[in-house]
Short mmCIF file of the C-alpha atoms (twelve columns), coordinates in Angstrom:
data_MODEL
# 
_entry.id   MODEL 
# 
loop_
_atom_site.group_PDB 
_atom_site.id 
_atom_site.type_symbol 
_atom_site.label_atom_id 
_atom_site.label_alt_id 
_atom_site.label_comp_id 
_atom_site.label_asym_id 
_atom_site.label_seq_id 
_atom_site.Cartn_x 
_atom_site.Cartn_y 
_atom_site.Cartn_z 
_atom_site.pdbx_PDB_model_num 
ATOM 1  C CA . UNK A 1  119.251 90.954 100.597 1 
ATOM 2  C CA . UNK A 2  120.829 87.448 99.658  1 
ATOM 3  C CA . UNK A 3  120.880 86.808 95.337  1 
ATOM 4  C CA . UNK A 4  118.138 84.044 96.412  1 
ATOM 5  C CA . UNK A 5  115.611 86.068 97.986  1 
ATOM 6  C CA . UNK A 6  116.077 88.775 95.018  1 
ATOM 7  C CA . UNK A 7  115.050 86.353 92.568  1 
ATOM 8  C CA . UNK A 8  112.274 84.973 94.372  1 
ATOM 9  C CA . UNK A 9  110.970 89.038 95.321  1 
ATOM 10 C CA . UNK A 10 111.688 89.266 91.116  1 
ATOM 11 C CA . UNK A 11 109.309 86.529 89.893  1 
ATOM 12 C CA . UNK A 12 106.561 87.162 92.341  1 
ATOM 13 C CA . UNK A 13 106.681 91.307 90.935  1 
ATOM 14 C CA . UNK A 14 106.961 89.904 87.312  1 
ATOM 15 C CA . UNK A 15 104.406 87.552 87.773  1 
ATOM 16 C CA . UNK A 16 101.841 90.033 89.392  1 
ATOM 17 C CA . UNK A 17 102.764 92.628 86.473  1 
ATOM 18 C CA . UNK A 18 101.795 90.139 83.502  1 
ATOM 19 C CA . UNK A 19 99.180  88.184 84.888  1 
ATOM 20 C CA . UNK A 20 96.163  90.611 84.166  1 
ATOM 21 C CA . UNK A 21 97.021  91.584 81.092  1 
ATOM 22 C CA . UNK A 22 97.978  87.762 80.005  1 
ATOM 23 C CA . UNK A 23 95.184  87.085 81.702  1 
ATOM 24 C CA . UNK A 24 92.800  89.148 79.403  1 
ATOM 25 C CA . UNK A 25 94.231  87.927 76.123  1 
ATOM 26 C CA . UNK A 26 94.088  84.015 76.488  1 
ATOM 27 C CA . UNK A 27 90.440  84.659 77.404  1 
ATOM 28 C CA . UNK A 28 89.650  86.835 74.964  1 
ATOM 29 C CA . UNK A 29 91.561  84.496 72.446  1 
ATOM 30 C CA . UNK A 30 89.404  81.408 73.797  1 
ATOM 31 C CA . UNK A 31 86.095  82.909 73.184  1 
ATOM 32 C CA . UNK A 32 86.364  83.715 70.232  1 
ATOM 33 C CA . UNK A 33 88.039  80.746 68.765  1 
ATOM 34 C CA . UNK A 34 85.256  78.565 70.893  1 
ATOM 35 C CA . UNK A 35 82.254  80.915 69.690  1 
ATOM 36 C CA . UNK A 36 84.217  80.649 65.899  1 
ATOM 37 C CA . UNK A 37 83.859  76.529 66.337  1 
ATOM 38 C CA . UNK A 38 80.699  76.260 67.076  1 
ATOM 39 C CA . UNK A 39 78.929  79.676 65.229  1 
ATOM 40 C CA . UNK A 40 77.023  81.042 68.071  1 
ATOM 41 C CA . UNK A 41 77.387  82.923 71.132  1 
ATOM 42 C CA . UNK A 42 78.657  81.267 74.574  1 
ATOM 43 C CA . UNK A 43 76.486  80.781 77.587  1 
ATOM 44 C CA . UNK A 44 77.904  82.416 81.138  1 
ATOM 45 C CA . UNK A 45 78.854  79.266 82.430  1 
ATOM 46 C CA . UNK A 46 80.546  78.482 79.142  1 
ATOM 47 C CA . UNK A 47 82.394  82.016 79.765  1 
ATOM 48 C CA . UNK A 48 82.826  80.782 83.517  1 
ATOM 49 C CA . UNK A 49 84.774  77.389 82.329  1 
ATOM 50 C CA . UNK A 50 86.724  79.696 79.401  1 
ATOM 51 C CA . UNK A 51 87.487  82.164 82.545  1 
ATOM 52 C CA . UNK A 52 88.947  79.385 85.020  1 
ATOM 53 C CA . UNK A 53 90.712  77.466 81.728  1 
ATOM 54 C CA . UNK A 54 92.245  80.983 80.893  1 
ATOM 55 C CA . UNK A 55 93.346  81.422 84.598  1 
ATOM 56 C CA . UNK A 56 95.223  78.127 85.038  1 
ATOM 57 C CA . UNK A 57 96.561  78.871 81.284  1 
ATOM 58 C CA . UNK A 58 98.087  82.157 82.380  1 
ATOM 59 C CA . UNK A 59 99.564  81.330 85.821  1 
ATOM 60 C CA . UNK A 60 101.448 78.544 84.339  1 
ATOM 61 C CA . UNK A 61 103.154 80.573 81.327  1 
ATOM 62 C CA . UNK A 62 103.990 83.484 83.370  1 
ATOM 63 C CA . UNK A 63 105.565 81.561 86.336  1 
ATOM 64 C CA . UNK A 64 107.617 79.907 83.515  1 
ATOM 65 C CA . UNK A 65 108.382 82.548 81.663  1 
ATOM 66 C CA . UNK A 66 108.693 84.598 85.129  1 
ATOM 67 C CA . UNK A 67 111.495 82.560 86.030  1 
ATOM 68 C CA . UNK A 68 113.511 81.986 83.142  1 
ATOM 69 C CA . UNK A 69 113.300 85.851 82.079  1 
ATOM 70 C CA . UNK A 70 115.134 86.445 86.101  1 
ATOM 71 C CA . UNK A 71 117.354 83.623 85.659  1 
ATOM 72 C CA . UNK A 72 118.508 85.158 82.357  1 
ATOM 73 C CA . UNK A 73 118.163 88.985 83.608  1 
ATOM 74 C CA . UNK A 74 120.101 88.411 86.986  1 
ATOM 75 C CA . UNK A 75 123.256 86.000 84.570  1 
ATOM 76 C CA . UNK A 76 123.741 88.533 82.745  1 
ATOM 77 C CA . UNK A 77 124.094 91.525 85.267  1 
# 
């Protein structure tokens, strides 16, 4: 397996690891600062829109981190 296809197999396993978990916590970390701002509880679209926001949130940090963590890991071995 060439060095290329390793890293690309690596970010794809790294990324599917971390994403629920990420996933979870900038939701969970949206609500309740959005239910703190305005003092009441949000409506299930409201959680929809936090839901799809939190999605696009973690995909993009754990792609980035993701790739610099295997760029780093696979320099250094």
């Amino acid at each position: 397996m060439s060095s290329g296809t390793f890293y690309i197999l690596s970010v794809i396993f790294l990324s599917v690891l971390l994403y629920f978990p990420v996933n979870k916590l900038i939701l969970v970390l949206s609500i309740r600062r959005l239910e703190k701002k305005t003092g009441q509880l949000l409506s299930e679209s409201e959680r929809k829109g936090q839901l799809n926001r939190s999605r696009l949130i973690s995909i993009i940090l754990i792609l980035i981190f993701s790739c610099l963590f295997n760029i780093e890991f696979l320099n250094n071995k």
